[in-house]
C-alpha positions in Angstrom: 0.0 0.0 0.0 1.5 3.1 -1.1 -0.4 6.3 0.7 0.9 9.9 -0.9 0.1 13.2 0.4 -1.1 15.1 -3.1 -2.1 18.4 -1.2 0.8 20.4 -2.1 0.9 19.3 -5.5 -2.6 20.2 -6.2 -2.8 23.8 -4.6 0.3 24.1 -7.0 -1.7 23.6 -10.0 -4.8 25.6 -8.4 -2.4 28.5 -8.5 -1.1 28.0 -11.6 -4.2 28.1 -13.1 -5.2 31.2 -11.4 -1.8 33.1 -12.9 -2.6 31.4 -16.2 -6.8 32.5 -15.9 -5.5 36.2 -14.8 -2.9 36.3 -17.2 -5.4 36.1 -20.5 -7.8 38.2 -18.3 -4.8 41.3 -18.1 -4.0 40.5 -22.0 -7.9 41.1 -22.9 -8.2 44.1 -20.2 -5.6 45.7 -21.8 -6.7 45.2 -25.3 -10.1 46.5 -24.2 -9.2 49.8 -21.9 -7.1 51.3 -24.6 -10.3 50.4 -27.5 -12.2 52.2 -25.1 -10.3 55.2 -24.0 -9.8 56.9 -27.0 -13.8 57.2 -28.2 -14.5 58.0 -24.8 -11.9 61.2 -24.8 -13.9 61.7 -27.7 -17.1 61.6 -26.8 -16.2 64.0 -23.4 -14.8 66.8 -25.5 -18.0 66.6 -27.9 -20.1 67.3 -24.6 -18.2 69.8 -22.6 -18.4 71.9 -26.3 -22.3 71.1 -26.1 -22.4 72.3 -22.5 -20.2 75.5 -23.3 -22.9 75.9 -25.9 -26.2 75.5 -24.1 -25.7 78.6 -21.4 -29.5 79.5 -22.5 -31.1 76.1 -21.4 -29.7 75.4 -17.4 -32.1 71.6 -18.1 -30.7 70.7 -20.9 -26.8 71.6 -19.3 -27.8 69.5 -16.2 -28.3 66.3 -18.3 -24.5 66.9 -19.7 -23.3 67.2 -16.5 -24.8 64.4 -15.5 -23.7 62.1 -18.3 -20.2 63.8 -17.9 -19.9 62.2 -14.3 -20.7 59.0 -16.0 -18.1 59.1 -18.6 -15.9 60.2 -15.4 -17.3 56.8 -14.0 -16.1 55.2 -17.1 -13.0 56.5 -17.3 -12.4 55.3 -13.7 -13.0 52.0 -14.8 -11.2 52.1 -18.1 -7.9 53.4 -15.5 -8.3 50.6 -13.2 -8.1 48.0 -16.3 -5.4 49.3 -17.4 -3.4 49.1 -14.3 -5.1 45.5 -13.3 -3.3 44.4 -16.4 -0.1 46.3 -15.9 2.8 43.4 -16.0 5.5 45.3 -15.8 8.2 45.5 -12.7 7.9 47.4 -9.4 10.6 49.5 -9.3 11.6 48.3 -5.5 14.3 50.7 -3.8 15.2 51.4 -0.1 12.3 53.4 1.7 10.1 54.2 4.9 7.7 52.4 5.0 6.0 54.3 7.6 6.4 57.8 5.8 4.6 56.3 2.8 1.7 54.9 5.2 1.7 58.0 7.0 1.7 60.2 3.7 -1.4 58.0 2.1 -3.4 58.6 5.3 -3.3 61.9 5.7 -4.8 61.6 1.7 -7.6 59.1 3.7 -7.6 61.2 6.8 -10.7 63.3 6.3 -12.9 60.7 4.6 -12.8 59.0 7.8 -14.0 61.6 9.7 -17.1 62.5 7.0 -18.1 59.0 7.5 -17.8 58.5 11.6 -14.5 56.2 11.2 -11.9 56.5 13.7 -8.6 56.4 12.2 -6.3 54.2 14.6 -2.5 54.4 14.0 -0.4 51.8 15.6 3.3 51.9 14.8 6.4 50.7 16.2 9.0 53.4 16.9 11.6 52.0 15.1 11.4 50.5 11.4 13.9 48.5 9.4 14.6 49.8 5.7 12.9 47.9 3.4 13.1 47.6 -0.7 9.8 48.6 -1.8 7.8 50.7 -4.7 6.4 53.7 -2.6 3.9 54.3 -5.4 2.1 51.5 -5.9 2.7 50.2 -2.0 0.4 53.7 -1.6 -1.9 52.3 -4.0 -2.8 48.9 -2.4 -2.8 51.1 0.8 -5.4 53.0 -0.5 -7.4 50.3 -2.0 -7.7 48.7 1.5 -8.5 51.6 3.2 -11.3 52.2 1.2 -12.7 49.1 1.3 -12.2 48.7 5.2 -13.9 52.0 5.2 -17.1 50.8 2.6 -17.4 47.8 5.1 -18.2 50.4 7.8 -20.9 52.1 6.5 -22.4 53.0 9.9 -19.0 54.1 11.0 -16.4 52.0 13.2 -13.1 52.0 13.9 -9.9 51.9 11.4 -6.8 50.2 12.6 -3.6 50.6 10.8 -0.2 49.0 12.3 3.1 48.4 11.2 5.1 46.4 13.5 9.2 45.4 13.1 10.0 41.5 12.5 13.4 40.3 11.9 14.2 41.4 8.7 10.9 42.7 7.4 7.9 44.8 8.4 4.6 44.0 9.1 1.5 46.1 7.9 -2.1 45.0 8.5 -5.3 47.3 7.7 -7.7 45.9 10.2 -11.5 47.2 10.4 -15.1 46.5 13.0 -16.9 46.0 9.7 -19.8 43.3 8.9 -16.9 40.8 7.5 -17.0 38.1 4.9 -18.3 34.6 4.8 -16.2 31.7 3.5 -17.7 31.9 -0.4 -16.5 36.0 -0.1 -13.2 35.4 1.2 -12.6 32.6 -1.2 -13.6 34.9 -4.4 -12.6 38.1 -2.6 -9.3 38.7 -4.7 -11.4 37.5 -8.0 -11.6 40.4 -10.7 -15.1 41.7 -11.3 -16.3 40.3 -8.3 -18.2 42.4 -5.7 -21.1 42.7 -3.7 -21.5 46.4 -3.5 -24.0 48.3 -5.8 -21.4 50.5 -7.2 -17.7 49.1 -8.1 -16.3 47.3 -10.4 -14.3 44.8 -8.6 -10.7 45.4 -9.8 -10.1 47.1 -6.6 -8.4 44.2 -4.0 -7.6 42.3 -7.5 -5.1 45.3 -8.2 -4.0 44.6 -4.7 -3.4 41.2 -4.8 -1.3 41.7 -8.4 0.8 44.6 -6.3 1.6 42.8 -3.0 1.6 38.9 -5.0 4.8 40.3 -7.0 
């Protein structure tokens, strides 16, 4: 009787698979965002001329203002594909950490207080130098923020630490929101997926892609 432990090998391939599935998904992203972006520069231009021209008719300017923000919403989206599907390196050099955290909340600072969050820093006085990408390591920062702070929407406390380890730092975003059950936390990094009514879940995806290389 020969008994083998396949567990290993079999999250291997589930991984692989994953790369391979996000992979195709950043090639066709790409593709996409930049068929999209240049109709919908476009199609902006067109209506902030027919706004300039409609100063007579305040009804008529409020529907291009309003389908404006939309192509703003679009736009948004067509960004976040783009960088979703963005392969190349991070350009990792020696930083601070904690002046890059520190910098990206006071960005996050007063969106806190408009929605009742308390901001909670926690950080260790002393910080070894790591290799890092301070723009994109300010990205995922944000993106978690923002989604600790959506999971809040009755307001709740923000907890941000960075603690020293030997020979690397430790940064957690930690919130008092509703949480995830196991299907959300399995699918949570998943692009596209979301369960709030407005979003387009690239958000943690872009995360994951940031911190996973």
């Amino acid at each position: 009787l020969t008994v083998e432990d396949l567990t290993e090998r079999a999250e291997m391939r589930s991984r692989l698979a994953r790369m391979d599935r996000l992979a195709s998904l950043g090639r066709l992203a790409a593709g996409l965002a930049h068929e999209i972006r240049n109709p919908l520069t476009g199609i902006s231009l067109l209506l902030d001329d027919l706004h300039d021209r409609l100063l007579h008719t305040p009804k008529d300017q409020e529907l291009i203002r309003r389908a404006l923000e939309e192509m703003e919403r679009l736009e948004g989206l067509v960004g976040d594909l783009l960088e979703f599907s963005r392969v190349s390196a991070s350009a990792c050099r020696p930083g601070d950490l904690r002046a890059v955290v520190e910098r990206t909340l006071g960005l996050f600072k007063q969106g806190c207080e408009r929605s009742g969050v308390t901001l909670v820093c926690d950080f260790a006085a002393t910080l070894p130098v790591i290799a890092l990408d301070e723009q994109r390591m300010q990205q995922a920062l944000l993106n978690l923020l923002r989604n600790a702070q959506e999971a809040m929407p009755e307001g709740g406390t923000l907890t941000v630490s960075l603690q020293a380890r030997p020979e690397e730092v430790c940064l957690r975003v930690s919130d008092t929101g509703v949480g995830m059950d196991d299907e959300q936390r399995r699918l949570i990094f998943e692009p596209f997926y979301t369960r709030k009514k407005e979003g387009n879940g690239l958000g943690l995806a872009i995360v994951h892609n940031i911190v996973a290389e």
